[in-house]
N, C-alpha and C positions, 0 to 999 in steps of 0.2 A: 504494500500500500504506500502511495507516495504520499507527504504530507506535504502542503504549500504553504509557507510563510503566511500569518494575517495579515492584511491592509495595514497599510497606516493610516492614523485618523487622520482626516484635515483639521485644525485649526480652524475655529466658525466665530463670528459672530452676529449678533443679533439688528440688524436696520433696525436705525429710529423710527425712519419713517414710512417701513413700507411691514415691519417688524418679520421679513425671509430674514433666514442665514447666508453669509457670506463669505468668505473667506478672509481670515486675520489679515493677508497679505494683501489685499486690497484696499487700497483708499477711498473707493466710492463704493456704492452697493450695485452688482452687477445687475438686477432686477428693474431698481429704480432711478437708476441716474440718469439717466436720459429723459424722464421727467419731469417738466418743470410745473408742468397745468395742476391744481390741488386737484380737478375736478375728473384728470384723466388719472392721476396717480389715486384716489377712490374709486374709479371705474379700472384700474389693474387689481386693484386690490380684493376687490369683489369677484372680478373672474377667475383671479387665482383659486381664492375659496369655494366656489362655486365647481372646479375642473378637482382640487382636494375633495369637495364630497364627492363627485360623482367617483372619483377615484377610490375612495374608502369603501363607496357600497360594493365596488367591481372587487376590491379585496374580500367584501363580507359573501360575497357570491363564490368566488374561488374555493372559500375555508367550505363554506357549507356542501357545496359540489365533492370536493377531499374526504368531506366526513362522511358523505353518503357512497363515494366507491371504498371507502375503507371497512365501513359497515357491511358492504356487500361481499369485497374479498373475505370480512370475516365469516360472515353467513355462508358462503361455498367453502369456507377453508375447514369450515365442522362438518 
């Protein structure tokens, strides 16, 4: 069995103003800097969370999907 070295973590921090992570070694926040409008950096801010749910429930569908073929490999496996 080959074993692969962990990742190294990045160094993150947290935007003031758009509050993603970013990385320590960056000066500006790669997400928000390029905006200056409040009105368009509240309209990123919204679609990010809005593309995060929709993203969390595709995770909640995945697990549920995992638990129902593993329940079934165990029902054939007896």
């Amino acid at each position: 069995m080959i074993f692969l070295p962990p990742l190294p973590l990045r160094k993150t921090k947290r935007c003031e103003r758009c509050g993603l992570r970013t990385p320590k070694s960056e000066t500006a926040c790669q997400h928000c800097a390029t905006i200056s409008d409040g009105k368009a950096l509240d309209d990123f801010i919204q679609e990010w969370n809005d593309n995060h749910e929709g993203n969390k429930s595709l995770g909640l569908i995945f697990f549920i999907i995992s638990l129902i073929l593993i329940g079934g490999i165990a029902i054939v496996a007896l």
